[in-house]
N, C-alpha and C positions, 0 to 999 in steps of 0.2 A: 462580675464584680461582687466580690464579701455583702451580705447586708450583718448588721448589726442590732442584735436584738436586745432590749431589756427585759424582763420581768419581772416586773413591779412589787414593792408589798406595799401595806396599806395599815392605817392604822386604827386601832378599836373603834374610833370615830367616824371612820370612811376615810381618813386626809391621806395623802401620799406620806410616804415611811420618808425621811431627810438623805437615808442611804440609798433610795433608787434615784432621787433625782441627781446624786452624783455619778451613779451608775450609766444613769440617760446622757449626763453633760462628756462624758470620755465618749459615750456611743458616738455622737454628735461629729467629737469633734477627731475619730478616727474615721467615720466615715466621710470627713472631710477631706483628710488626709489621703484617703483611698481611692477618693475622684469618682471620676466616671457616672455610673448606676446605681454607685453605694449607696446606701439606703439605712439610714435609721430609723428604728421605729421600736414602739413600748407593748407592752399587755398587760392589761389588768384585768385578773378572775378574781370575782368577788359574787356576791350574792347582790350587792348594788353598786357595781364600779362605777358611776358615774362620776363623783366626787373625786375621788381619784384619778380617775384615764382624763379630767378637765384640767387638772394640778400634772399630768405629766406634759399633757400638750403642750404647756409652757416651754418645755424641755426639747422636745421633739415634734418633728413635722407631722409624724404618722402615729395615733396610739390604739389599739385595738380593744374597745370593751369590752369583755364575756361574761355575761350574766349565768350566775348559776345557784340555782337556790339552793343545792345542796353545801353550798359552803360555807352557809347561818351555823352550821349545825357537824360540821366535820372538821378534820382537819385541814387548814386552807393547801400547805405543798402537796398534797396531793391531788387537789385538785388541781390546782397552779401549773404541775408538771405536765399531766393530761390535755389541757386542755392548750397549752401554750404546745405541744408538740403539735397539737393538730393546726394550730396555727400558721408555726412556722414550716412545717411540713418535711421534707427527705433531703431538702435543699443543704448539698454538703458543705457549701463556702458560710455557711451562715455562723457567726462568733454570738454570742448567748452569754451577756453580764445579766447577771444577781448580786444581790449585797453579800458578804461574807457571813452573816449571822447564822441565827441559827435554823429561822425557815429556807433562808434561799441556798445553804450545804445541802438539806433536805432536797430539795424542786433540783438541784444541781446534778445529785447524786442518783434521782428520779431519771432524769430527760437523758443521762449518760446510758444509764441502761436499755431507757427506752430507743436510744436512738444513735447507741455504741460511738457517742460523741468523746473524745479527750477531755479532760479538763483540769486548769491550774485554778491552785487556789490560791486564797490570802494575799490578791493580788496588791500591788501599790502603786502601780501607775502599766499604762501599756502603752504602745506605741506601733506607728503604721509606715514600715518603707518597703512596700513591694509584699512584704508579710506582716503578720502579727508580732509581736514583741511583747511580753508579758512581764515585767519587775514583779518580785517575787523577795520579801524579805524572811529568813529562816535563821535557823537558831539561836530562837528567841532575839534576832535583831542586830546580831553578830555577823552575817554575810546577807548579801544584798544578790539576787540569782538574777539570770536573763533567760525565759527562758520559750517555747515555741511551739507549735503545731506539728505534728507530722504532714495530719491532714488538712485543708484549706482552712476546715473553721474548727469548733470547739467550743469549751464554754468555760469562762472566766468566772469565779466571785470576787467579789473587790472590798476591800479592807474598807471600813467606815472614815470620814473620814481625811483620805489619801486624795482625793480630790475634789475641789471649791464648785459647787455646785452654782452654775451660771445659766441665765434663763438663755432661750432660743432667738435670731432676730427679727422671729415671727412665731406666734401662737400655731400649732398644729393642729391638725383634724381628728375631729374623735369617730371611728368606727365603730359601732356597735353592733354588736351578736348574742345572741343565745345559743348557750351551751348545747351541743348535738349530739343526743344519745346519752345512755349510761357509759361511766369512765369502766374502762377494760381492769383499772387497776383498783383492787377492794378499797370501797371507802374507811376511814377509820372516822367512828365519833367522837366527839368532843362531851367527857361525861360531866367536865366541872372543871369552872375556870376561880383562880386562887390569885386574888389582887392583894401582894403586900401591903400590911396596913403602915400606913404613915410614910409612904414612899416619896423620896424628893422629886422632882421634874427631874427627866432625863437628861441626864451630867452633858451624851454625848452633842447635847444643842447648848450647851453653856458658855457663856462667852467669857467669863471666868469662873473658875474653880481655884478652893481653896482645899489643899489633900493634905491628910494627914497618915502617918506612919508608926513604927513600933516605938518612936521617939515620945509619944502622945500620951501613952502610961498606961493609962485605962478610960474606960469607958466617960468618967467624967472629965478625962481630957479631952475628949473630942467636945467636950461644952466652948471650951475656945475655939477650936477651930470653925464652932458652928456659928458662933458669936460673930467672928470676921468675917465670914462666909455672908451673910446676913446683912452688915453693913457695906458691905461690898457689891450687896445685890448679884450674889453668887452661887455656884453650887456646891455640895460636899461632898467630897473623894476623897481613898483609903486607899491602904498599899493591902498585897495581901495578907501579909503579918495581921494588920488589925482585924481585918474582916475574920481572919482564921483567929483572933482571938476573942471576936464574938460584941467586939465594939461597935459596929457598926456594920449596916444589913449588907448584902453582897450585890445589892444593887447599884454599889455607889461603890465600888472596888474599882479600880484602874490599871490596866498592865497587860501581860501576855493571855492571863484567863479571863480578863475581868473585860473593863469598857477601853475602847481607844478614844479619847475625845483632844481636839483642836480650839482648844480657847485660845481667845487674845490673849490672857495674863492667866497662869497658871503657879499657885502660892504655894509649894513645899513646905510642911512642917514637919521637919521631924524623920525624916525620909531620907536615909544614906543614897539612896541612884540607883539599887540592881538592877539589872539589865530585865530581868522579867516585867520591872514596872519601868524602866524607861520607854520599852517600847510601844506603851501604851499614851505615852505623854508626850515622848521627842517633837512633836509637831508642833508644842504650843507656840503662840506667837513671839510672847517673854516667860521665862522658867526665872522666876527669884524662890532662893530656897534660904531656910531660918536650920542651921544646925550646926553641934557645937565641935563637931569635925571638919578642922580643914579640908581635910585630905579625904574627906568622903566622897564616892565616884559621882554624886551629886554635881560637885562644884567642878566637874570635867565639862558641864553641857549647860549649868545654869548658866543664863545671863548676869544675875549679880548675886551671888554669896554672902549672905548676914552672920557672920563666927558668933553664935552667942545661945543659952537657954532660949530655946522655942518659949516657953514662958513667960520670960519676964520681955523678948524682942513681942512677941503676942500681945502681951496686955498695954504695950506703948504703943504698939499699932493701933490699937482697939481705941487709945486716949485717943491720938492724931485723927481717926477717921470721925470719932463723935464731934470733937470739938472743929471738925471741917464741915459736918452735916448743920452743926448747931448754930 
């Protein structure tokens, strides 16, 4: 029987990344699915996985720590890739989820070579009857694929996001190891890390977001947006128009290139609906959008459409939420 692997990222602090532990929750509950012997289980390579591999046991029964100093100071996917192959070892049924970003394409594209595995990407949900089953959303969000293994296993990346990350109905065990040997594959170093100054909390844990678009003007249009955002106790997102016109950082972009995030209540300003930035948004819980186009592909998928100046519908918001805080 398949076991089903994770591996982990982690974050600057040591915590578990929000994307593997939704990563662990589909492992979980496909090898539910799969009966038998299935097997779920995690890995985390770090310089100090403990923090981490204790944050996925929540998730899964099995997690495997690998300690390796060299990853203070290198690139983490490549170590990630190394040391998680020798983990899971030649074992062909074995299915291998990582988040879709941008280290776990890395480790993805690492462990295929090393270990001439299949792999789909940009996954959005999978599924277990007798095989693997892979959803698969593509052109820009236009067709919805299905698609499969040749060989027993392979290895998935999974969209952020795409599934609600639910603890286990028991804590699991943390195995711990040190890293065995020099990695076969060249270390690369890490010469100098570059932390955006004045960057918000990351959009993709927000449980509202208030997004603004080309609708917004300029630069000191996004002063309201950031205004509501605020009062809302929320985060700020952009379409790519504004980001591409220098309004705001690319940290906080949403869409096909940008972030995918899943809020409760997600606030359009400004924002016609292309499909580039719907697919990065379709998830939210409620989409109410402020623009002054009816027939903007927005009002195809919002829940409720406000016909009016993002402006002046903005700054009566902005009265209503103060005079409800006051």
């Amino acid at each position: 029987m398949p076991a089903f692997w994770v591996i982990a990222e982690h974050n600057a602090d040591g915590s578990l990344a929000r994307i593997s532990a939704e990563a662990a929750t589909l492992a979980r509950s496909l090898a539910a699915a799969a009966g038998g012997d299935s097997e779920a289980a995690g890995i985390v390579v770090a310089a100090d996985p403990g923090h981490a591999a204790e944050q996925l046991a929540v998730y899964l029964p099995r997690v495997v720590a690998v300690a390796d100093a060299a990853a203070a100071g290198h690139a983490w996917a490549v170590l990630a890739a190394e040391r998680a192959a020798a983990v899971i070892g030649d074992a062909p049924d074995a299915v291998i989820i990582l988040g879709a970003g941008p280290d776990g394409r890395d480790v993805a594209g690492m462990l295929a070579a090393l270990g001439g595995r299949g792999v789909l990407v940009n996954a959005t949900g999978a599924a277990w009857d007798g095989r693997l089953t892979v959803e698969m959303s593509v052109f820009g969000g236009k067709l919805i694929t299905t698609s499969g293994f040749t060989a027993a296993g392979g290895i998935v990346t999974l969209r952020p996001n795409t599934v609600t990350a639910e603890v286990g109905p028991a804590a699991g065990t943390v195995e711990r190891r040190s890293a065995a040997g020099e990695p076969s594959i060249p270390l690369v170093a890490v010469l100098d890390q570059v932390a955006e100054v004045g960057a918000a909390a990351p959009i993709e844990e927000a449980r509202i977001i208030v997004s603004g678009g080309r609708g917004v003007g300029s630069p000191e249009g996004f002063d309201l947006v950031r205004e509501i955002a605020a009062e809302l106790g929320g985060a700020v997102g952009a379409t790519r128009a504004a980001v591409d016109s220098g309004w705001v950082p690319y940290s906080q972009q949403i869409g096909q290139t940008g972030k995918i995030v899943k809020p409760q209540l997600y606030l359009a300003l400004g924002i016609s609906g292309a499909i580039q930035h719907k697919v990065g948004m379709q998830t939210a819980e409620t989409i109410v959008a402020v623009n002054r186009d009816p027939d903007s592909p927005i009002a195809e998928f919002a829940d409720l459409l406000v016909v009016g100046d993002l402006f002046e519908v903005g700054r009566a918001m902005l009265v209503a939420l103060r005079a409800r805080s006051g």
